[in-house]
One Martini backbone bead per residue (centre of mass of N, CA, C, O) as a GRO file, in nm:
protein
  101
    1UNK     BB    1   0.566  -0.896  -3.522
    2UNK     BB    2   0.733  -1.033  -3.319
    3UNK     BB    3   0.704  -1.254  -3.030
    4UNK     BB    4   0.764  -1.318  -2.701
    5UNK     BB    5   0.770  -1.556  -2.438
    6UNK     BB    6   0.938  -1.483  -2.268
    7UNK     BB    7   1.105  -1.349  -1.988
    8UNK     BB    8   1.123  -1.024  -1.833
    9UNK     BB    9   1.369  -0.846  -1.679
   10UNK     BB   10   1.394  -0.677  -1.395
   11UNK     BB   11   1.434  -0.455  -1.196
   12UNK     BB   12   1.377  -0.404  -0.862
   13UNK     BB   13   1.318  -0.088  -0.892
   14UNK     BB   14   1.093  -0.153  -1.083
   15UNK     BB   15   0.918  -0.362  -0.940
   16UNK     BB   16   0.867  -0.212  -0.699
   17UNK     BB   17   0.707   0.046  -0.786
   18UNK     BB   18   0.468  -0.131  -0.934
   19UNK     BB   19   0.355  -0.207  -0.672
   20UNK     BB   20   0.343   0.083  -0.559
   21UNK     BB   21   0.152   0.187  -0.780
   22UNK     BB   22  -0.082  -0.045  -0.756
   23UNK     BB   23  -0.171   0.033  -0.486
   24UNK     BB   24  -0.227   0.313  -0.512
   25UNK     BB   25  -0.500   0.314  -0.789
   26UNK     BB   26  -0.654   0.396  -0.572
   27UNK     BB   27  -0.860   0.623  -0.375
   28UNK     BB   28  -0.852   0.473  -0.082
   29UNK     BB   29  -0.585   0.430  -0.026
   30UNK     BB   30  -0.486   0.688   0.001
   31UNK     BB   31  -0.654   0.753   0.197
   32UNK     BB   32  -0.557   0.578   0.421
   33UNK     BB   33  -0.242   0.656   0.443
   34UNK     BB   34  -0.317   0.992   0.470
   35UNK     BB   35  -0.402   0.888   0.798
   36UNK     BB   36  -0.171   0.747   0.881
   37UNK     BB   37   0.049   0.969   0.872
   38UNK     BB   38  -0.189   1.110   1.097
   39UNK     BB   39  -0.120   0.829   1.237
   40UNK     BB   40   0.050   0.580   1.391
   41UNK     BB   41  -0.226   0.413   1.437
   42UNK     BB   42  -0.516   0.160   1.337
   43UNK     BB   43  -0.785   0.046   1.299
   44UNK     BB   44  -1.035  -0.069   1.104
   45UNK     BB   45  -1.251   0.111   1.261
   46UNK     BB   46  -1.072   0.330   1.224
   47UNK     BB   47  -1.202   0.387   0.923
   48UNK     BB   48  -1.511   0.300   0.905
   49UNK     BB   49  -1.557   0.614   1.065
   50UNK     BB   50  -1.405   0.779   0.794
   51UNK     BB   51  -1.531   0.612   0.587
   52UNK     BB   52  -1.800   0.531   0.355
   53UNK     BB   53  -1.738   0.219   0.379
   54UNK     BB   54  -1.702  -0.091   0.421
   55UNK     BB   55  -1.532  -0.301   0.618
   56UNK     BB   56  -1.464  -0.525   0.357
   57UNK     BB   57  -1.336  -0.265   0.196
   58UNK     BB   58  -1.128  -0.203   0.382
   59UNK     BB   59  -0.961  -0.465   0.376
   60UNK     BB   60  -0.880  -0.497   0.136
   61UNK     BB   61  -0.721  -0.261   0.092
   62UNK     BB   62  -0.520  -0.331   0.320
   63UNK     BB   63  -0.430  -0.595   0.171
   64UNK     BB   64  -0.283  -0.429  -0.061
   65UNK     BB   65  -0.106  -0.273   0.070
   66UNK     BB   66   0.066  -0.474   0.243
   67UNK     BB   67   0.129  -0.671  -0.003
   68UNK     BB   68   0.322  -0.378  -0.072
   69UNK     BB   69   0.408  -0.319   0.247
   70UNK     BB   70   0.315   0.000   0.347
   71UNK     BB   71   0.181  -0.164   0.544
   72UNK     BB   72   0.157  -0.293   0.885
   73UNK     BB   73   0.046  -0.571   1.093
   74UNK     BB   74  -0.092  -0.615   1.430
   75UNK     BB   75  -0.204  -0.841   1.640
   76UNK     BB   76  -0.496  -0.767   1.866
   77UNK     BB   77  -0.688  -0.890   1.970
   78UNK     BB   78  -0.922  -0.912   1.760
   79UNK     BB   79  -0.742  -0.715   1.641
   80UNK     BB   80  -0.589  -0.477   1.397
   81UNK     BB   81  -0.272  -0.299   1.370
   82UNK     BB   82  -0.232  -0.030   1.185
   83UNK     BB   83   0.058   0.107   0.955
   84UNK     BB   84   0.365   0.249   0.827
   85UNK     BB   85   0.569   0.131   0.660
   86UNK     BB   86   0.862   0.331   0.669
   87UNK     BB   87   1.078   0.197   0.485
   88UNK     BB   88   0.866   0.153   0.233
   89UNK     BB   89   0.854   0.422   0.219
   90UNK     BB   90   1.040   0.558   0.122
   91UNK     BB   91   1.108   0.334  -0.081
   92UNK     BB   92   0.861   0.501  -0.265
   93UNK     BB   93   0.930   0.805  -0.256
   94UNK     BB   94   1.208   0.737  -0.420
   95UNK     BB   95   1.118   0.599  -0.676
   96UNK     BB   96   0.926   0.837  -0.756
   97UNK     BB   97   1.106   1.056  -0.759
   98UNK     BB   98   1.293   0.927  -1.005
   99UNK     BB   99   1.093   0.845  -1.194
  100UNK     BB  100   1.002   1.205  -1.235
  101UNK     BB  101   1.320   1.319  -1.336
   0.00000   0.00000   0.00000
């Protein structure tokens, strides 16, 4: 079988998705999400309160959900308050439920 080097393109909608599936991937992200869904918003450490995690592992999956679009976070001196960019929830929701289908 011969192999190409070339780049695959692929659809937006297919693009999107793996991102989003990507974030979803670990157990505490998805933990996150469906805190995150039953409060308007949220500090880290109401996370760590919350989460059996230390600090600075609740951050990180912070950092790939939002990286994902999933949640936004809005700068709070000192602190950062997430929520849940309702945008791309949405078109999450559809997409995954399309690839379901």
């Amino acid at each position: 079988m011969k192999r190409s080097l070339e780049h695959i393109e692929y659809k937006e909608d297919t693009e999107a998705l793996a991102k989003f599936a990507k974030a979803l991937a670990h157990p505490t992200r998805i933990a996150i999400l469906k805190y995150l869904e039953n409060q308007s918003c949220c500090f880290t450490g109401d996370l760590v309160d919350v989460l059996p995690i230390s600090q600075s592992t609740v951050s990180q999956h912070l950092k790939e959900l939002k990286n994902a679009g999933l949640i936004q976070g809005e700068l709070k001196p000192p602190k950062i308050k997430y929520c849940i960019n309702q945008d791309n929830w949405k078109t999450a929701k559809t997409l995954f439920q399309q690839f379901f289908d």
